[in-house]
N, C-alpha and C positions, 0 to 999 in steps of 0.2 A: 504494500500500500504506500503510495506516497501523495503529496498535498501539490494539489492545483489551484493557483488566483485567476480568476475568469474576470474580466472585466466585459461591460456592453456598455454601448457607450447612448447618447439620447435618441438617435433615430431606431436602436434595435430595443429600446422600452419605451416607444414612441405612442401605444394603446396597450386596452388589457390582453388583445389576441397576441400582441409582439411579447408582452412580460408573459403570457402564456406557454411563448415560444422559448423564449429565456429562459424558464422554468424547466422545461425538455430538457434543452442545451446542459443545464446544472444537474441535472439525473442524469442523463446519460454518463455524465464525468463521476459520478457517484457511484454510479451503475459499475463503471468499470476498477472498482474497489479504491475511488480516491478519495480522502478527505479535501474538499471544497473550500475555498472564501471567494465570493463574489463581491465586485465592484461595481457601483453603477452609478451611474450619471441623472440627471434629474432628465424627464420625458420629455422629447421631442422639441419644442422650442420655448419650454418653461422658464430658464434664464429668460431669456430674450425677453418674454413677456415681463415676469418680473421689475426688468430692467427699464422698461416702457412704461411702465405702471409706477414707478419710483420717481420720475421723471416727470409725469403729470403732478407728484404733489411738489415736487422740490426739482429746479433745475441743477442745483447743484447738492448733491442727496453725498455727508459723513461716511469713510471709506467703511467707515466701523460697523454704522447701519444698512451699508448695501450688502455686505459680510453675514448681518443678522440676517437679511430679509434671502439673501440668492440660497445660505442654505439649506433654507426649507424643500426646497425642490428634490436634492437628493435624497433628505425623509421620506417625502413621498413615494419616492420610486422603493426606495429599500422595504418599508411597511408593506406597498401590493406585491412585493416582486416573495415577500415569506409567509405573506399569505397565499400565493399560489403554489407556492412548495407545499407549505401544511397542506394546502386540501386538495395535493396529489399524494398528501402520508409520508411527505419527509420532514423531519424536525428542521427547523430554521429557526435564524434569532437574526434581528437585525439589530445594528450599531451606527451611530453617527461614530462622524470623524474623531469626537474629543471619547466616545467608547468605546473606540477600539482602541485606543493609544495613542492617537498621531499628535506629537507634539510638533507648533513649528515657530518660527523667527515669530516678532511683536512687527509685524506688518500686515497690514488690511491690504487685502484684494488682490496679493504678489506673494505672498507670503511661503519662504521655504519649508519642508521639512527638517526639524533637529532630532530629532529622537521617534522611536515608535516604541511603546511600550503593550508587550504581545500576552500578558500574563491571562488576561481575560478571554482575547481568540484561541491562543492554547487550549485552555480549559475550556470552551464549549467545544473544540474539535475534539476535547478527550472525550467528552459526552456523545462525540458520533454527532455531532448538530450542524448543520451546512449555517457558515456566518455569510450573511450578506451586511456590508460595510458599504457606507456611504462613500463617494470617490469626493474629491475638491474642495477638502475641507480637516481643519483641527483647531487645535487650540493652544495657548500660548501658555507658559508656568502662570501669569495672569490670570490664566481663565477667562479669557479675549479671544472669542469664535474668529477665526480667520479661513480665509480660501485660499486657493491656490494658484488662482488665475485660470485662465483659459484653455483647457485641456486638462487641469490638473488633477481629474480622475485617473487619467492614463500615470501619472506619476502615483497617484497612493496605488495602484495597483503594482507597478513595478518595487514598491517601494513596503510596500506588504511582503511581496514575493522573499524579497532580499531576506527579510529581518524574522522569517519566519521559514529562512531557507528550505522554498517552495521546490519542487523539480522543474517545473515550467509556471510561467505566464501565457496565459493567450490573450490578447487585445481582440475581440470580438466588435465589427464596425459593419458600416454600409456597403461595403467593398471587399472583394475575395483577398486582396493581400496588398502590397506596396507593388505598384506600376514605374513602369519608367520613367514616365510621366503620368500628368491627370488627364484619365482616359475622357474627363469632360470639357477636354479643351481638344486633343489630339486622338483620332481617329485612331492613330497605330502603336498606341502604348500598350504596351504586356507588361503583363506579371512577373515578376523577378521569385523565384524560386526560394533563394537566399540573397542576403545582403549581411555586409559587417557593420558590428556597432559606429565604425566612425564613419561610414557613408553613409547611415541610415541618418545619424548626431548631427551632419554637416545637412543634407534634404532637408529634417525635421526646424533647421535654425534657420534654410532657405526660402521655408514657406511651404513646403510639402505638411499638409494638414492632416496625415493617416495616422502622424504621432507625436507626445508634444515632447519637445527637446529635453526636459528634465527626466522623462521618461527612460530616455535612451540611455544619458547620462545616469542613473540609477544603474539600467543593464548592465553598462559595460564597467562601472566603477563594483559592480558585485558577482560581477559575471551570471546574471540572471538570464537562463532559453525563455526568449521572445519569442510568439508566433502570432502575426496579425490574420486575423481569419475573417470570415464572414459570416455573420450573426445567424441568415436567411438560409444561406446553401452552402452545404455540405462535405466542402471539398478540403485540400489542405491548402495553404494562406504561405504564408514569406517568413520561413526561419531568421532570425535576426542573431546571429551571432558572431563571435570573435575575427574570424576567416570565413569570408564566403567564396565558394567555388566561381574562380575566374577566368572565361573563359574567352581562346586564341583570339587575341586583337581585338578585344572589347574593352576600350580606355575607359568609355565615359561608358558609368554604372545607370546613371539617371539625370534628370531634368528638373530644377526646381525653379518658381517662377511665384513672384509676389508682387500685388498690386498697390492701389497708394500711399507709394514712398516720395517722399520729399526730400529736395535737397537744398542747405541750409547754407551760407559762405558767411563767414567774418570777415570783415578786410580790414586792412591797417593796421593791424599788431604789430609789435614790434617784435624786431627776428630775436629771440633768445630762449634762453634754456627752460623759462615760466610760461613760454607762450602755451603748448597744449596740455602742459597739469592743469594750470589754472580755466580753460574752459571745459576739459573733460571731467574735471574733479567736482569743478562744480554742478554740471550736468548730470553725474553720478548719484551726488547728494541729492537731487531733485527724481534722484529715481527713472531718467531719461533713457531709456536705451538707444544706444548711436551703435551705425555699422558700420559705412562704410568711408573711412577717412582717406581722405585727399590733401596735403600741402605743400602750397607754392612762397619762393620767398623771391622778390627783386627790391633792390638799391632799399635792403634792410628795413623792408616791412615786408610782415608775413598774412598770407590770406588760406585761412583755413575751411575746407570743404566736408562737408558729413550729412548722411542721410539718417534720416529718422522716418518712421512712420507717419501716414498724413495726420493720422487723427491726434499725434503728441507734438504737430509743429506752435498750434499758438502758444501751448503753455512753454515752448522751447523757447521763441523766441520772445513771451515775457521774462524768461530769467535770463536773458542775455541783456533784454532792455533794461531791468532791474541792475545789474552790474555792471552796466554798461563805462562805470565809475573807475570801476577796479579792473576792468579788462583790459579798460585803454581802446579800443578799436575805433575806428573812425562808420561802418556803417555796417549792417547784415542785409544781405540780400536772400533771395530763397524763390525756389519753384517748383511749382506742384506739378502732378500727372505724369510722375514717374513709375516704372516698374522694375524691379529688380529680376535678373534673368540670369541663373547659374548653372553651370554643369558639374558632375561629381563623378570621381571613381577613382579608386586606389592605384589603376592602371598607368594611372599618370606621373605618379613621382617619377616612372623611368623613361619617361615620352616628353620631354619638355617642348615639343613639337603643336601638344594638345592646342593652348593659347593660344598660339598663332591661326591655327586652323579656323577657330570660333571665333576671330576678330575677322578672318576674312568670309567666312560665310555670313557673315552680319554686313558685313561692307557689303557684298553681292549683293543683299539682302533689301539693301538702304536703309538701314536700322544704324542709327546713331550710336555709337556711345556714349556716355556723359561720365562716366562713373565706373574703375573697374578694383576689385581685390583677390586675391589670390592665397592661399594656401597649397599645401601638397595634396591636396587629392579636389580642389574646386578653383573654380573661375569662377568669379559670381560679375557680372557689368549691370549697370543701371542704362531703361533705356526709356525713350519715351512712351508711357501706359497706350496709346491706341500702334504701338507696332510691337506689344508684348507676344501675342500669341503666334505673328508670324517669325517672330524670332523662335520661339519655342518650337514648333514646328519644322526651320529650319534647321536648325541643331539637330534635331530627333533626328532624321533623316540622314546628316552627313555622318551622323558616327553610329550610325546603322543601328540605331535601338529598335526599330519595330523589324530587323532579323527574326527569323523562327530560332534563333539557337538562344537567345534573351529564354534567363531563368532556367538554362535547361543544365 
């Protein structure tokens, strides 16, 4: 016998026929003499709704009370999802975030995991009782409900697995497994069979939405078996582990592709050794995520580039204006309706050839770039948001992802 975490995420407990199904899904796992913890996400678009409804009484609604109010959502799904087990005759118990153990950092609505304290899930699995645990959510040594942000089911699920060293995880979704791309943008994406933890870590941080980046980072920091499956049908999904099988002249693993990104420019600092602590430190502090940095310096003034998300550019550019004092800069500029466009694959630390390829299929292409970063196994460029998809496209194509031998 060994322990499986099963996570499903909002669209596969999305009615009571889908937590119905859900309910099969966690038998059958049972079935097969495993002890069970299920993860779930709150129904179908109950955040969202929540979040709309917060928003009619208060424009600007305390990070602490949207924290209390988003979740309630996951309650709900965990209470029907154990009454459907009981009254198929399996013992179930459900748990919020703060009862099962998951302690995390004293921040609202971003909030990490510190600790998971397993004493209580141990003991109802030694009862033989299937635990289903609320996903996106814990609580601080305060005793201050927090969430996890956006995906952050998928991390207490991996993050369960770890600390309760599970034999596997399966991430259960709307989609049979991780694509080479999103097969709702590009007609000839397939299914990748396996992928390793850091091409999956570097997609998941590019904007591939199958999995949320703290997730992966869990996996590969515990060395946790991933398998993303599909909730509905029945087949087997995308191994997620250490080495994935690579095969003859396939560089680029996959396609990842993010829509409004902004890009932000300082100008007039002065060239020195405080120029970029002092705007990134502070940004930091404000809790800002920046990607992708760009800087230029002539006749000893420096002008700094960085993209942020559209939806965090005004409050960027109030705390630039606010320090505007201490930063010294003479003006910020900024433009919306970008898109971030990357490719990934391990294949490429011994191909330094990759880059160039995908600069010149985007020139063919007449797709701009504005923006590019690099690591060993990604290119990521920013481009303009209405020639996103034909770049994606393009790329898919020149390094033969929709081949039959992809995932095999």
């Amino acid at each position: 016998m060994g322990l499986v975490v099963q996570k499903f995420g909002g669209t596969s407990v999305g009615s009571s026929e889908r937590i119905q199904n859900v309910a099969n899904r966690v038998i059958e796992e049972k079935a097969a003499g495993n002890d069970v913890v299920v993860v779930v996400s709150a129904m179908g678009k109950t955040t969202d709704e929540l979040v709309s409804l917060s928003k009619e009484l208060n424009e600007n609604p305390s990070k602490r009370e949207m924290d209390m109010l988003l979740t309630t959502g996951e309650q709900i799904t965990i209470s029907l999802l154990s009454l459907a087990l009981q009254a198929k005759g399996h013992d179930a118990v459900s748990l919020t975030g703060w009862q099962a153990g998951m302690k995390t950092e004293e921040v609202h609505g971003n909030a990490r995991i510190t600790n998971i304290e397993t004493v209580r899930i141990k003991q109802y699995l030694k009862e033989n009782k299937i635990v289903v645990v609320a996903g996106f959510q814990g609580i601080t040594e305060n005793n201050e409900i927090t969430t996890l942000g956006r995906g952050g089911s998928d991390t207490t699920a991996v993050a369960l697995a770890a600390a309760l060293e599970a034999e596997k995880c399966d991430i259960y979704t709307d989609v049979t497994g991780v694509y080479t791309t999103d097969p709702r943008y590009v007609k000839g994406a397939r299914k990748l069979n396996s992928i390793s933890y850091d091409e999956m870590l570097e997609l998941a941080n590019l904007g591939a939405g199958v999995l949320h980046p703290r997730a992966v980072e869990f996996a590969k920091n515990y060395e946790v078996k991933l398998e993303v499956r599909s909730s509905l049908e029945k087949e087997r999904g995308t191994i997620i582990k250490e080495e994935a099988e690579m095969e003859d002249n396939l560089l680029v693993r996959g396609i990842a592709f993010e829509d409004n990104i902004s890009r932000v420019t300082v100008i007039g600092m002065e060239d020195d050794i405080y120029t970029l602590p002092s705007i990134f430190s502070l940004l930091a502090k404000h809790h800002i995520n920046v990607d992708i940095i760009v800087q230029s310096v002539t006749s000893a003034k420096s002008a700094v580039s960085f993209s942020v998300k559209t939806e965090e550019l005004q409050r960027t550019l109030s705390v630039l204006e606010a320090q505007k004092r201490n930063l010294q800069y003479e003006e910020v500029e900024h433009e919306n309706g970008l898109s971030k466009v990357s490719i990934v694959g391990s294949g490429m630390v011994s191909n330094p050839g990759v880059a160039a390829k995908m600069f010149e299929v985007l020139q063919d292409s007449k797709v701009q770039v504005k923006m590019v970063s690099t690591s060993e196994i990604k290119v990521s460029t920013v481009v303009v948001q209405k020639d996103m998809v034909k770049a994606v496209e393009a790329l898919h194509e020149t390094f033969e992802l929709t081949n039959e031998r992809v995932g095999k």
